[in-house]
C-alpha positions as CSV (number, residue, x, y, z in Angstrom):
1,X,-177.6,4.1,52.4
2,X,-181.2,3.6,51.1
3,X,-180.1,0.2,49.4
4,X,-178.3,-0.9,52.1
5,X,-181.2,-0.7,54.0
6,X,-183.0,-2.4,51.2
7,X,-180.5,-5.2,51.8
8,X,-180.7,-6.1,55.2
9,X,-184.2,-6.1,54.9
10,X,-184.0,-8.5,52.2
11,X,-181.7,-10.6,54.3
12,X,-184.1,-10.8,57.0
13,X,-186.5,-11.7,55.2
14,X,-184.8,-13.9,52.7
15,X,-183.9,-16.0,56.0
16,X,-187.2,-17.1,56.3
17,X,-187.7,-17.8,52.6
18,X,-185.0,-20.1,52.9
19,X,-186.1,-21.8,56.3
20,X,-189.4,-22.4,54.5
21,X,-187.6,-22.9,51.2
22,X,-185.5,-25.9,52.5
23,X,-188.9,-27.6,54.7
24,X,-190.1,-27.7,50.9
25,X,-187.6,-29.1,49.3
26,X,-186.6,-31.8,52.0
27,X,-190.4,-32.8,51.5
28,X,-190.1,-33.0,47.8
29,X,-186.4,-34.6,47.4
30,X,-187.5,-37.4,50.3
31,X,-190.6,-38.5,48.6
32,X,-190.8,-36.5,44.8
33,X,-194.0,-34.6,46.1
34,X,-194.7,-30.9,46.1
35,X,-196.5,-30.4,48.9
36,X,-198.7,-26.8,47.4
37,X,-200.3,-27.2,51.2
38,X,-196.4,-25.8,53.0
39,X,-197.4,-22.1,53.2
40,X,-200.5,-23.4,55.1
41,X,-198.8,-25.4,58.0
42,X,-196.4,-21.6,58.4
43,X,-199.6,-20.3,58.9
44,X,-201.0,-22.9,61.3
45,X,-197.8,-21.9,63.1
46,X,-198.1,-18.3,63.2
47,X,-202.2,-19.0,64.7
48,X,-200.2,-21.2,67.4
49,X,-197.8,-18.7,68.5
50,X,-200.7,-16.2,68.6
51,X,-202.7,-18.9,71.1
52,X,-199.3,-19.5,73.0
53,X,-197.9,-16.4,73.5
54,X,-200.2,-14.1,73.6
55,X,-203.8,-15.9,75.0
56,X,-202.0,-18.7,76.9
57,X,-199.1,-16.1,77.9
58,X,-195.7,-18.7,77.7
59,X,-192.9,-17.9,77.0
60,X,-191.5,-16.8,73.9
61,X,-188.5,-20.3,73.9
62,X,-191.6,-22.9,75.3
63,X,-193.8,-21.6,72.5
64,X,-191.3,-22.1,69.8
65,X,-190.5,-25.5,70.9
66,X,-194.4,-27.1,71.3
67,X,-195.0,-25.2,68.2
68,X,-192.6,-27.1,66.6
69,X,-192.7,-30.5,68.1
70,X,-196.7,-29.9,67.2
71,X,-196.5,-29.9,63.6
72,X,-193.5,-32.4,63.3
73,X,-196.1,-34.5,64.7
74,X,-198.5,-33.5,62.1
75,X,-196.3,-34.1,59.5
76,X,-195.8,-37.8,60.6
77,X,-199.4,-38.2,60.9
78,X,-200.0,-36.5,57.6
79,X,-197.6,-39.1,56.4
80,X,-199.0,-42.4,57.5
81,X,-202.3,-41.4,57.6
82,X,-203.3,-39.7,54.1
83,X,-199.7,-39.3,51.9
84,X,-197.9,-43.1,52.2
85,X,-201.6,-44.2,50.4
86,X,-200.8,-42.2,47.4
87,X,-197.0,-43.1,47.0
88,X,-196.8,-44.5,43.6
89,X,-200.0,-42.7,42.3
90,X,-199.7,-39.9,39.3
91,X,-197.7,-37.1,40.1
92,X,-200.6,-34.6,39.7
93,X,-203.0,-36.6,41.7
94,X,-200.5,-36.2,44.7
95,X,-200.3,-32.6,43.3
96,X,-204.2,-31.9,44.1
97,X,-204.1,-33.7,47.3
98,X,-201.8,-30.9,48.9
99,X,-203.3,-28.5,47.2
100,X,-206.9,-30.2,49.0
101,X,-204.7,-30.1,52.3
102,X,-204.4,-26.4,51.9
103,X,-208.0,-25.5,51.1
104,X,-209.0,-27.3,54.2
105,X,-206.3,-26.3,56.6
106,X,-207.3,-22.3,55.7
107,X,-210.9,-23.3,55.9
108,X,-210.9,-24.9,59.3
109,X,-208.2,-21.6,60.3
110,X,-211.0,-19.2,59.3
111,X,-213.8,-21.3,61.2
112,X,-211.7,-21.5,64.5
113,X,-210.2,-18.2,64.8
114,X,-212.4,-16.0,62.3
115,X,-211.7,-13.5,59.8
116,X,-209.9,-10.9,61.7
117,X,-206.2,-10.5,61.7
118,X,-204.4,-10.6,64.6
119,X,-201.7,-8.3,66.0
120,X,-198.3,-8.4,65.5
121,X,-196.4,-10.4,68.1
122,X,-194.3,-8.8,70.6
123,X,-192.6,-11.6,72.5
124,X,-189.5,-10.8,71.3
125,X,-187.3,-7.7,72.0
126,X,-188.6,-4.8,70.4
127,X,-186.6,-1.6,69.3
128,X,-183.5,-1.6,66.8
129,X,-179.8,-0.8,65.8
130,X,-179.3,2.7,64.4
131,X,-176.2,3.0,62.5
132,X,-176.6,6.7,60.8
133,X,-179.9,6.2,58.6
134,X,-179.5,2.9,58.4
135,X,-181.8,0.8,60.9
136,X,-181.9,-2.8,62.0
137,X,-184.8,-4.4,64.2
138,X,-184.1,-6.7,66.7
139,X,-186.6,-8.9,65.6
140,X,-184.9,-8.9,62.0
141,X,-182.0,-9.9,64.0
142,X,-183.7,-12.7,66.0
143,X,-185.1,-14.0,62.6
144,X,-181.8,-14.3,60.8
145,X,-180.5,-15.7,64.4
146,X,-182.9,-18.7,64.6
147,X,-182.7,-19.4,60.6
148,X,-179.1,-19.9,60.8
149,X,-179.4,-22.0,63.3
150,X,-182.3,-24.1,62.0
151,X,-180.5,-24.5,59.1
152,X,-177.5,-25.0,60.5
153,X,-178.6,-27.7,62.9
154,X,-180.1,-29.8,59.9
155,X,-177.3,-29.5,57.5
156,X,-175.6,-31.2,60.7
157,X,-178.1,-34.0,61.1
158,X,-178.5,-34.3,57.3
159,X,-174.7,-34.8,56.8
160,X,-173.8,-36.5,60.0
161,X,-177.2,-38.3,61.5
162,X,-177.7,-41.9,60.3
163,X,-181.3,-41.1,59.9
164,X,-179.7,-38.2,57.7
165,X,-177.7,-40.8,55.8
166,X,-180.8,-42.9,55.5
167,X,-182.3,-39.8,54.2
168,X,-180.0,-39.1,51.2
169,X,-179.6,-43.1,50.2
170,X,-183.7,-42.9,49.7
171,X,-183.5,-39.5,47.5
172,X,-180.6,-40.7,46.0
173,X,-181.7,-44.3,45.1
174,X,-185.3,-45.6,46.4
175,X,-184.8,-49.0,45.2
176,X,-181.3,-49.6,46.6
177,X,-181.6,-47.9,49.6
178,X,-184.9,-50.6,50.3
179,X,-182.5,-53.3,49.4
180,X,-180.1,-52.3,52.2
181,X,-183.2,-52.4,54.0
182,X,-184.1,-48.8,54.8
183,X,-187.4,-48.4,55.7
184,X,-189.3,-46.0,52.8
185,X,-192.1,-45.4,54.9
186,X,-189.7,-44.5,58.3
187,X,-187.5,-41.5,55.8
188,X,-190.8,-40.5,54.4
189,X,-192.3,-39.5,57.8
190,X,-189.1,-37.9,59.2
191,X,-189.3,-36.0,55.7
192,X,-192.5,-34.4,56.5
193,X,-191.9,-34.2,59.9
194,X,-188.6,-32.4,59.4
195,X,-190.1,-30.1,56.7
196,X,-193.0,-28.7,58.9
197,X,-190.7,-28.0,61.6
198,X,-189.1,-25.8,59.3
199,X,-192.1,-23.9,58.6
200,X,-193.0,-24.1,62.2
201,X,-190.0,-21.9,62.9
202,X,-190.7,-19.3,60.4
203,X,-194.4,-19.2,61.1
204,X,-193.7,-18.5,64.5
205,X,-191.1,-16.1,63.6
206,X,-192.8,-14.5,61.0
207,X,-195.7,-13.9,63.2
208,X,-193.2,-11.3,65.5
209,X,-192.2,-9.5,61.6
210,X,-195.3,-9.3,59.9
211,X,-198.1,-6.3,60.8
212,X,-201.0,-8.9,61.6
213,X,-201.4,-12.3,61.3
214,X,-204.1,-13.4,58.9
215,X,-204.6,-16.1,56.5
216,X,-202.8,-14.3,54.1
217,X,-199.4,-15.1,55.8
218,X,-199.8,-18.1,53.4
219,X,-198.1,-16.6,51.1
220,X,-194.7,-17.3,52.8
221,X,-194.9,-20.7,51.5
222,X,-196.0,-19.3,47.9
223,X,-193.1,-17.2,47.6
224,X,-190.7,-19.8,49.2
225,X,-191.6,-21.8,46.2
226,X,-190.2,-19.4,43.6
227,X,-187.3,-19.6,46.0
228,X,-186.5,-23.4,45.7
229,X,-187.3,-23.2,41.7
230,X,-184.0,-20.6,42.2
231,X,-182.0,-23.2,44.1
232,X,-182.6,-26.0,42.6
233,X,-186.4,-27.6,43.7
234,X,-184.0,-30.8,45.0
235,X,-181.1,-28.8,46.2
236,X,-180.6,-28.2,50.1
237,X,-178.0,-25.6,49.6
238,X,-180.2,-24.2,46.1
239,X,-183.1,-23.8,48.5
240,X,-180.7,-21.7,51.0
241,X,-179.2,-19.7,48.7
242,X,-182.7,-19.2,46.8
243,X,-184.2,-17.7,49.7
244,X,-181.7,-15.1,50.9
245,X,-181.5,-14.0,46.7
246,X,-185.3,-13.9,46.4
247,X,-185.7,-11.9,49.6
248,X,-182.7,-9.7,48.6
249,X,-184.3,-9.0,45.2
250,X,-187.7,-8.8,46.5
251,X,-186.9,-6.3,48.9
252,X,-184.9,-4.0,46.8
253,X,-186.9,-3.9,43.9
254,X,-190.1,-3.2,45.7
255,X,-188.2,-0.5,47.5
256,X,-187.6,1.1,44.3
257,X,-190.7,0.1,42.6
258,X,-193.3,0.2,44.8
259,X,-194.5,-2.8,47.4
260,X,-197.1,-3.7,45.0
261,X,-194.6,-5.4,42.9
262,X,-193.3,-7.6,45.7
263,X,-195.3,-10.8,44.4
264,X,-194.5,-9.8,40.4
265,X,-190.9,-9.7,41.8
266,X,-191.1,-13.1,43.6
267,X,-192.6,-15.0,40.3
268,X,-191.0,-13.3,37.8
269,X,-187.5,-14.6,39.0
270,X,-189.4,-17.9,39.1
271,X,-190.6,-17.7,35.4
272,X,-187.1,-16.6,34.0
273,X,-185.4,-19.5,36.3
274,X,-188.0,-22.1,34.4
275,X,-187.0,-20.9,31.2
276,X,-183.1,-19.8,31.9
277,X,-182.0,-23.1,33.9
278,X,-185.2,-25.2,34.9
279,X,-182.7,-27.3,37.2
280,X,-182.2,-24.0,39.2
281,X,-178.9,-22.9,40.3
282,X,-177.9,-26.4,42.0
283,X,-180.5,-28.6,41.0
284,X,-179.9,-31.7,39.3
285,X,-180.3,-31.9,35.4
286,X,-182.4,-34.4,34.3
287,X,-183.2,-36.1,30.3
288,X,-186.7,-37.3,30.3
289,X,-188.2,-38.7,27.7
290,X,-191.9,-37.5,26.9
């Protein structure tokens, strides 16, 4: 019974690995950059919900959705504004200017709201599901809940949406797709925009799972990464399927292990995916030459 609890907890979890996972990997097969800075927009989100929900009082739903709508904006700003000036510069330069994003998104965090962690959320119903010794929280619940149906609604709009069409002909083939006269720029900014609504979710759903919210929450986004590496860094489905295995094995081995070993965990499935099968799971195999 101890490992089942071990892997519903990893499921929870792992549901919000793979919301963040997928945000990161839309970003990265849209416009071939790894944005180091994702973690840090989650944690913008969880600050939000903290402001929304419990300073400014709204509802649990209206939070979500400003939340959201907030940073897709700042993902199209982001876009236009500092990332569509360094499309076609070295891979590492665009590299250091996420990782730059990140150092001064927790910087200005820390100078608006201070050091001190905040509380766990509560917004959502509290208590859980006993079956025998075997427990599930209702926020666990709520957090697989809205995954599935994040993910859910973008595989829809991905598949179906002409904008999602538009979307996969610009991963797929930049040059072609700008011949049919698909604007770069326009996928690029939906791209981002899309991606931070994903973390937007899981910060604000993280926020009602975690004990306090802190800059450290950041760390989502860190161990979403190993995640994607699992799936397949341009994979939709990899980056799914990455998140619910990394949680899964996360969560059980730090249950039998210890907690401290939850971030050796994380990486070290990341390490043997780079050597094992650098594509991932689903990813696409690629000759280069060097």
């Amino acid at each position: 019974m101890f490992l089942l609890q071990l892997l519903l907890n990893g499921i929870a979890i792992g549901a919000i690995y793979a919301l963040v996972a997928l945000g990161f990997v839309l970003v990265f097969k849209a416009t071939s950059v790894l944005n180091f800075a994702h973690g840090s927009f989650l944690m913008i989100a969880t600050y939000l919900a903290v402001t929304f929900i419990d300073v400014l009082e709204l509802p649990f739903a209206v939070s979500l959705v400003v939340i959201a709508v907030i940073l897709a904006a700042v993902g199209v700003i982001l876009h236009y504004g500092i990332m569509r000036h360094m499309v076609g510069k070295p891979f590492f330069s665009v590299v250091l200017v996420t990782v730059g994003l990140e150092i001064v998104i927790r910087a200005g965090l820390l100078i608006f709201y201070g050091p001190t962690p905040r509380g766990r959320l509560t917004a959502l119903p509290q208590g859980q599901l006993n079956f025998g010794t075997v427990t599930i929280p209702y926020v666990n619940g709520f957090m697989v809940l809205a995954a599935a149906i994040s993910v859910g609604a973008f595989l829809v709009f991905f598949q179906r949406s002409r904008l999602g069409l538009h979307m996969r002909a610009v991963a797929e083939n930049l040059e072609a797709a700008a011949a049919m006269g698909i604007d770069p720029n326009r996928i690029y900014a939906a791209a981002w925009g899309i991606g931070l609504t994903m973390a937007a979710i899981g910060g604000v759903m993280y926020a009602h799972y975690t004990p306090s919210v802190s800059l450290g929450v950041a760390v989502i986004g860190l161990r979403a990464f190993p995640a994607a590496i699992l799936g397949g860094i341009d994979s939709v489905g990899g980056a799914i399927l990455g998140g619910l295995l990394v949680g899964i094995v996360e969560s059980v081995g730090a249950g039998y292990l210890g907690a401290e070993y939850r971030d050796v965990i994380a990486f070290g499935i990341m390490f043997a995916v780079l050597l094992w099968r650098p594509s991932g799971l689903y990813g696409t195999r690629q000759l280069v030459r060097v």
